[in-house]
N, C-alpha and C positions, 0 to 999 in steps of 0.2 A: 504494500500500500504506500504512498507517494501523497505525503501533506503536501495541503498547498503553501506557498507563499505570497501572504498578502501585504508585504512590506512596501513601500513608498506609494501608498492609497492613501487617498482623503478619508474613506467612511472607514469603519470599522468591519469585521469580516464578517458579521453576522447581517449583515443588512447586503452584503454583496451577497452571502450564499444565497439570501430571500429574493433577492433580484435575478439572481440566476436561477432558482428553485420556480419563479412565476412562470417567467418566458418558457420553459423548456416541460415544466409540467401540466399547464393548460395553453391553448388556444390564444396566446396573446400577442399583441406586436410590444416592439420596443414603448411607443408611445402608449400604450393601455399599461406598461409597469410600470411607467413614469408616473401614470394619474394615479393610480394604485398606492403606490409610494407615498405620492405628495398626498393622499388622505391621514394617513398613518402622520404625517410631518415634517416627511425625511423630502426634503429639496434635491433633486438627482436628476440630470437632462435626459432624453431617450439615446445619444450622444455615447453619453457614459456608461449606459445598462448595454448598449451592443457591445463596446470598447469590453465589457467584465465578461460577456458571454463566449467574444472570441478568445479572449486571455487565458479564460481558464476551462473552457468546456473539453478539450483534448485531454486533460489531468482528470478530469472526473468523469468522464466516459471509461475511462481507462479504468480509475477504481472499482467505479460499480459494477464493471465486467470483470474483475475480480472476486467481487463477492456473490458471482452467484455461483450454483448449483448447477452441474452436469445437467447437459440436458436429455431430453428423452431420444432416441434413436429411432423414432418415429417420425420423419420429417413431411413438411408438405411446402412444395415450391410452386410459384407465380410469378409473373409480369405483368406490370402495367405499363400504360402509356402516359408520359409525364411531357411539359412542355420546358422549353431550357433554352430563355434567350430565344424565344419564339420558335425552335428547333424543337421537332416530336423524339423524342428519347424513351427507352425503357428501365422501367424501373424493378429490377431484380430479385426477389424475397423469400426467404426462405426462415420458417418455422417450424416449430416442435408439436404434439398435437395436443400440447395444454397452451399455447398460444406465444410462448416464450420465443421472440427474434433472435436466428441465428445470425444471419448477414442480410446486409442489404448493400447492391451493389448494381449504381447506375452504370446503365451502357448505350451505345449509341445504336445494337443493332438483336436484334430476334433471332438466333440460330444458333446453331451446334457449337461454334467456339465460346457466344456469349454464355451457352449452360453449362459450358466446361470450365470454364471463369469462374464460376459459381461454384460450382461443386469445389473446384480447388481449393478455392478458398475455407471452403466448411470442412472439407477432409485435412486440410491443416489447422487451421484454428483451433478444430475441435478434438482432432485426434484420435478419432474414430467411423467405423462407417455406418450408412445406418442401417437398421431392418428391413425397413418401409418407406418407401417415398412414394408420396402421392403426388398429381403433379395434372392440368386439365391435359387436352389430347394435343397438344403442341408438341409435335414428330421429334423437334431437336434435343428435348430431351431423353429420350431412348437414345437417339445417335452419340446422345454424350454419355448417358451410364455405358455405353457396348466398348466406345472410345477410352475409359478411365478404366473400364472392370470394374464396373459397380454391380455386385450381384444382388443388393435389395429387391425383394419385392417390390417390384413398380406396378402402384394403381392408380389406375385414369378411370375420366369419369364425368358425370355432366356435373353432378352435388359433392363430389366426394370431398372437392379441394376446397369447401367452402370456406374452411380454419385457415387459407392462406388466406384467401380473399378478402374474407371480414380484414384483417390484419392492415392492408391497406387504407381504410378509411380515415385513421388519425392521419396520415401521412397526408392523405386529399384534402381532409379539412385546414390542413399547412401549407400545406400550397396556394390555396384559396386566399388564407389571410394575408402571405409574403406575395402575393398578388407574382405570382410564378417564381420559379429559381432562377437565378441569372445567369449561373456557368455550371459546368457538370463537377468541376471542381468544387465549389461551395452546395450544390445539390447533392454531393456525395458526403461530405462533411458534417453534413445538417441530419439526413437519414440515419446515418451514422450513431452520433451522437443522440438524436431523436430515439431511436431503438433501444441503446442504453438505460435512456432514463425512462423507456415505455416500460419496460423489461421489471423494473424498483416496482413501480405502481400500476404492472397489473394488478392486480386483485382478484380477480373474479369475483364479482361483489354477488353477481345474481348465484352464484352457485356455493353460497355458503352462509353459514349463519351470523343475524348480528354480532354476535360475540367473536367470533374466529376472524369476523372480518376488521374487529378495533385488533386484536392480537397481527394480522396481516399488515394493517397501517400501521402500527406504530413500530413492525420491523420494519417496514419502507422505510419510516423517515428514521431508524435508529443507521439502515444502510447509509443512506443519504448525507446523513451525518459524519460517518467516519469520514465515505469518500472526497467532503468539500471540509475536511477538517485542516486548521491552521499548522502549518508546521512551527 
């Protein structure tokens, strides 16, 4: 784990974590954590909340990919279609089948290298392969398990991959607000880090009881905690 350092900052660390903790855990722009802030007291431009976001979101993306838990070997992969600087791109996704983000990894193009990309990626990161990949009936993926020797179970299907798909919706409603991504470079940085901190605060609220679900929150934010903690 990797403190942060918040040495030669105006505010204090605990008002930077909360500024980064808004942006990146609901639905806001820079200017809605501004107004958010200045209710509370705290005078901070929207300037300065991007300037903390980019400073420090690579060190706590990092952490909290740290502290999580192996995932299941159950995967289920997807693409969408995102815009980038007015350029149609895709956007890469691959999940576990309690909803837990593996990777997410923009690409400029739909076929067999771009799912081999992908895969790379999970078979290193994660360091093992999976059982089950579900995946809809897009041909490039079989040409890329046959290409790696991926001998999971491969299931396609019209409903099956529905756990990727749902998955993309936070990402849409982000997009929507950032009123599109501007480079594939900061589109890939932002999913990135997005996924991270999706990862803390699932929950599955519908699928659990009130009580399990204050025990679930308050290991989020005890995670959350360490990973933006001061060196």
């Amino acid at each position: 784990m990797a403190p942060l350092s918040y040495a030669r900052h105006q505010f204090p660390p605990a008002i930077i974590q909360h500024a980064i903790w808004l942006y990146l855990r609901f639905t806001l722009s820079y200017r809605d954590v501004e107004e958010l802030l200045a209710e509370r007291g705290v005078e901070v431009s929207d300037e300065t909340v991007r300037r903390w976001v980019l400073r420090f979101k690579p060190a706590i993306a990092g952490n909290l990919r740290r502290l999580r838990l192996k995932p299941s070997p159950r995967w289920h992969l997807d693409e969408m279609v995102i815009r980038v600087s007015g350029k149609l791109m895709y956007l890469w996704r691959a999940v576990d089948d309690e909803g837990e983000v593996l990777e997410v990894l923009v690409q400029r193009r739909r076929d067999r290298a771009a799912a081999c990309k992908l895969m790379r990626k999970l078979l290193k990161k994660h360091g093992f392969a999976p059982t089950q990949v579900t995946t809809d009936k897009l041909r490039s993926y079989g040409a890329a398990f046959r290409q790696l020797g991926v001998t999971a179970h491969h299931e396609q299907g019209r409903r099956t991959n529905n756990r990727a798909e749902v998955s993309h919706q936070p990402v849409r409603r982000r997009e929507r607000k950032m009123q599109r991504f501007k480079s594939p470079a900061s589109a890939q940085r932002f999913v990135s880090l997005h996924a991270a901190v999706y990862n803390c605060f699932n929950l599955q609220r519908h699928l659990v009881s009130r009580r399990t679900l204050r025990t679930f929150r308050a290991r989020a934010r005890a995670d959350w905690l360490v990973a933006t903690a001061a060196a």
